[in-house]
C-alpha beads as a LAMMPS data file, in Angstrom:
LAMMPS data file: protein, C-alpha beads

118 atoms
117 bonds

1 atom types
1 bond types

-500.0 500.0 xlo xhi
-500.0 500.0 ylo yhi
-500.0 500.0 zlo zhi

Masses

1 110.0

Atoms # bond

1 1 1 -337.011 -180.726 -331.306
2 1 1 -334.619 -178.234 -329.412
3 1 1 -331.890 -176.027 -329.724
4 1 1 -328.684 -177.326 -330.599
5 1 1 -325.912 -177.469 -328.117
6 1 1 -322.334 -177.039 -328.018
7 1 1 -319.529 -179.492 -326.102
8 1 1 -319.331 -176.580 -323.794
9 1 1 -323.684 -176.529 -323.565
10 1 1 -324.037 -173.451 -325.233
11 1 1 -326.624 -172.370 -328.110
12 1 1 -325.538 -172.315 -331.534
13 1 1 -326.049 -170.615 -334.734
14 1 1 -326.956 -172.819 -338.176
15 1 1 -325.024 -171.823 -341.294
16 1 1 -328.333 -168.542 -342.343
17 1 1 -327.096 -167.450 -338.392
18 1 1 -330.354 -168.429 -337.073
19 1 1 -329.942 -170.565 -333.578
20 1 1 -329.020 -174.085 -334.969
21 1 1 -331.757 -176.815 -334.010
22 1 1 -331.134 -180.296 -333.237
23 1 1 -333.314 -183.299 -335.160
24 1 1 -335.293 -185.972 -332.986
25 1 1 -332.783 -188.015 -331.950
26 1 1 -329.868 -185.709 -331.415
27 1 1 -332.474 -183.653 -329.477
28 1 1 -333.059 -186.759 -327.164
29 1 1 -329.582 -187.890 -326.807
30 1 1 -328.797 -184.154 -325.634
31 1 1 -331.941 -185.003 -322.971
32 1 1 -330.109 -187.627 -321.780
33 1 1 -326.715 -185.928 -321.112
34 1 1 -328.537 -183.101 -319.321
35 1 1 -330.653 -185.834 -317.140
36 1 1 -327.484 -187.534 -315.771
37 1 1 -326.251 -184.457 -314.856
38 1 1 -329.436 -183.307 -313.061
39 1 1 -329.326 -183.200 -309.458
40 1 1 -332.905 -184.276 -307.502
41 1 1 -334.411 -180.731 -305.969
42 1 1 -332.471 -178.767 -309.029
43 1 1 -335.434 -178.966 -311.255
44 1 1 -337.516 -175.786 -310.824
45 1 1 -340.850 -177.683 -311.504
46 1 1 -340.031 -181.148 -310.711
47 1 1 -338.168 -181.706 -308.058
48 1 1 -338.013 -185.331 -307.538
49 1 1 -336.244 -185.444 -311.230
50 1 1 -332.827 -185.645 -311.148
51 1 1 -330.113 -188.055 -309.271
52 1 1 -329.610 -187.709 -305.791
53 1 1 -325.736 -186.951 -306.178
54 1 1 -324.824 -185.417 -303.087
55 1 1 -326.378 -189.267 -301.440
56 1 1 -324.456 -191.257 -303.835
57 1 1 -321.704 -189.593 -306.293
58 1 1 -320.388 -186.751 -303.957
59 1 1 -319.430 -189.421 -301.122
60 1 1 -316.299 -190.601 -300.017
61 1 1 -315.851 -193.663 -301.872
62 1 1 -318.975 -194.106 -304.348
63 1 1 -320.201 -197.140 -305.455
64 1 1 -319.714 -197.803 -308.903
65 1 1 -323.049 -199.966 -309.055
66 1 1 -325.066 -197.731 -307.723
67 1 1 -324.292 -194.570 -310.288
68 1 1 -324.462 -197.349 -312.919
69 1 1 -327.981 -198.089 -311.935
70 1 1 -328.933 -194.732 -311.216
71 1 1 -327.412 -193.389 -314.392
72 1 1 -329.118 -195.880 -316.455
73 1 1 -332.303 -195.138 -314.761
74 1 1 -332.393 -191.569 -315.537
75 1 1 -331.472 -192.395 -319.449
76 1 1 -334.364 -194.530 -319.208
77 1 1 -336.884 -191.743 -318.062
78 1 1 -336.129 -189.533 -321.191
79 1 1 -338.961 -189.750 -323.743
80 1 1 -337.983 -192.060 -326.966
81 1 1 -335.190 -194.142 -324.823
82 1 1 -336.314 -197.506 -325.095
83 1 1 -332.948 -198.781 -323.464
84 1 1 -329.670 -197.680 -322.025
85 1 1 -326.602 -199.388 -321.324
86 1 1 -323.778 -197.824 -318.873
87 1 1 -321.201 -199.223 -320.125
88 1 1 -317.732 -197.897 -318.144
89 1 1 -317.963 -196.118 -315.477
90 1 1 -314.167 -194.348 -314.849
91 1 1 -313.792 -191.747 -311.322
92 1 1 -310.450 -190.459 -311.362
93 1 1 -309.403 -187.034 -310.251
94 1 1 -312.463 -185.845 -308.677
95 1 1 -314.518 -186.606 -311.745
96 1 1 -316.979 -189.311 -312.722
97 1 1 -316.967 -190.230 -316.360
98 1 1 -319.703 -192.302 -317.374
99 1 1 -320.323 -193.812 -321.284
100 1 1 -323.619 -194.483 -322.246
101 1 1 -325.035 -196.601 -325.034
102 1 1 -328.585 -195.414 -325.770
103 1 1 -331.104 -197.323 -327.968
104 1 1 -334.045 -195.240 -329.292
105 1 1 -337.330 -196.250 -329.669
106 1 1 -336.419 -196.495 -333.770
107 1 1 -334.075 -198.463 -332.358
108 1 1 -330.876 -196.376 -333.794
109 1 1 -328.394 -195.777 -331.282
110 1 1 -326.505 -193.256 -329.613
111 1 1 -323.221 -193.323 -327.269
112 1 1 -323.038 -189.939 -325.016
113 1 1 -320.068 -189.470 -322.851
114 1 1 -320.917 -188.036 -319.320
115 1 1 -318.288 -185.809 -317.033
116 1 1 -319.137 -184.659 -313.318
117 1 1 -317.146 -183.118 -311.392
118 1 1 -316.947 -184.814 -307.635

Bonds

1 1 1 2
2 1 2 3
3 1 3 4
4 1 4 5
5 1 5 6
6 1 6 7
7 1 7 8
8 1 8 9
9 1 9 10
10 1 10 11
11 1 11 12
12 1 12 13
13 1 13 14
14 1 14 15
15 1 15 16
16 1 16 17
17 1 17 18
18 1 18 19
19 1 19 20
20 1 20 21
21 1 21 22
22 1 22 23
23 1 23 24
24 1 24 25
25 1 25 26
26 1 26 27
27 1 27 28
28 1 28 29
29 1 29 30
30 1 30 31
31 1 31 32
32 1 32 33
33 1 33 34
34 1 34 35
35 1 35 36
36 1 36 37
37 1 37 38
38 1 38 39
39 1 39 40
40 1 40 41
41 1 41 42
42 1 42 43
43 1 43 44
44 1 44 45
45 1 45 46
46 1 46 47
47 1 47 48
48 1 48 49
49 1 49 50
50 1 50 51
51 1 51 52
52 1 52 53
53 1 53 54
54 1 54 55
55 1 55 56
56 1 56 57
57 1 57 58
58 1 58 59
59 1 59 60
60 1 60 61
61 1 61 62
62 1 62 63
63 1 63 64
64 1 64 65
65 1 65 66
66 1 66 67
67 1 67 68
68 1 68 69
69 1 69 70
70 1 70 71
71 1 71 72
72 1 72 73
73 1 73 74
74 1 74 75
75 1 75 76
76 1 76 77
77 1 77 78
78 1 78 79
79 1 79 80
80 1 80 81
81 1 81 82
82 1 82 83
83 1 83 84
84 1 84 85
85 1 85 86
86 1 86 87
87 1 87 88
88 1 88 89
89 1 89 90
90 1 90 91
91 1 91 92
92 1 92 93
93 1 93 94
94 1 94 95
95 1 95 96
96 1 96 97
97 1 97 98
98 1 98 99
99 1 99 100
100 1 100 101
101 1 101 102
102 1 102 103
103 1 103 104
104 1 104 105
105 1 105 106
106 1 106 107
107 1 107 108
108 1 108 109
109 1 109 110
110 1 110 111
111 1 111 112
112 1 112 113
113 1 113 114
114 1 114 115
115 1 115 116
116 1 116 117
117 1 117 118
């Protein structure tokens, strides 16, 4: 369980105006748009989680294979993913837009769209 997030990631109220909580598998699809987002040494505590994006995204000329199997790595590591599934990968005017097909371990699905700016 955790706190309900906006489009723009910010915290929420419910419809009492107490902070608006997301269920299970909202909660981990919202895990899994923060994770492909994280950059490796950003992580206060763990600093080998994340995606090395200055290595791979930020470069001249990225390979699309590469962030495919990196983003569907890090999807992956988020508890109650049992699969993920990049399925387009678009970079276009400095940013990276990524969909992702997510099957949870109740096996219900969930399709987050990723932006990053490059």
């Amino acid at each position: 369980m955790s706190l309900l997030l906006t489009n723009d990631w910010d915290i929420t109220l419910d419809s009492a105006g107490n902070l608006a909580i997301a269920d299970k598998n909202y909660s981990i699809a919202q895990d899994v748009a923060s994770a492909v987002k994280l950059f490796t040494n950003d992580a206060y505590f763990d600093t080998q989680a994340g995606i090395p994006h200055f290595d791979i995204t930020l470069k001249r000329n990225p390979s699309p294979a590469v962030i495919r199997a990196r983003l569907k790595e890090a999807s992956e590591n988020v508890p109650g993913v049992k699969s993920a599934n990049v399925d387009l990968i678009e970079i276009s005017n400095n940013t990276l837009r990524a969909e992702i097909l997510i099957t949870l371990e109740d096996n219900t699905t969930a399709q987050i769209t990723s932006e990053l700016n490059i």
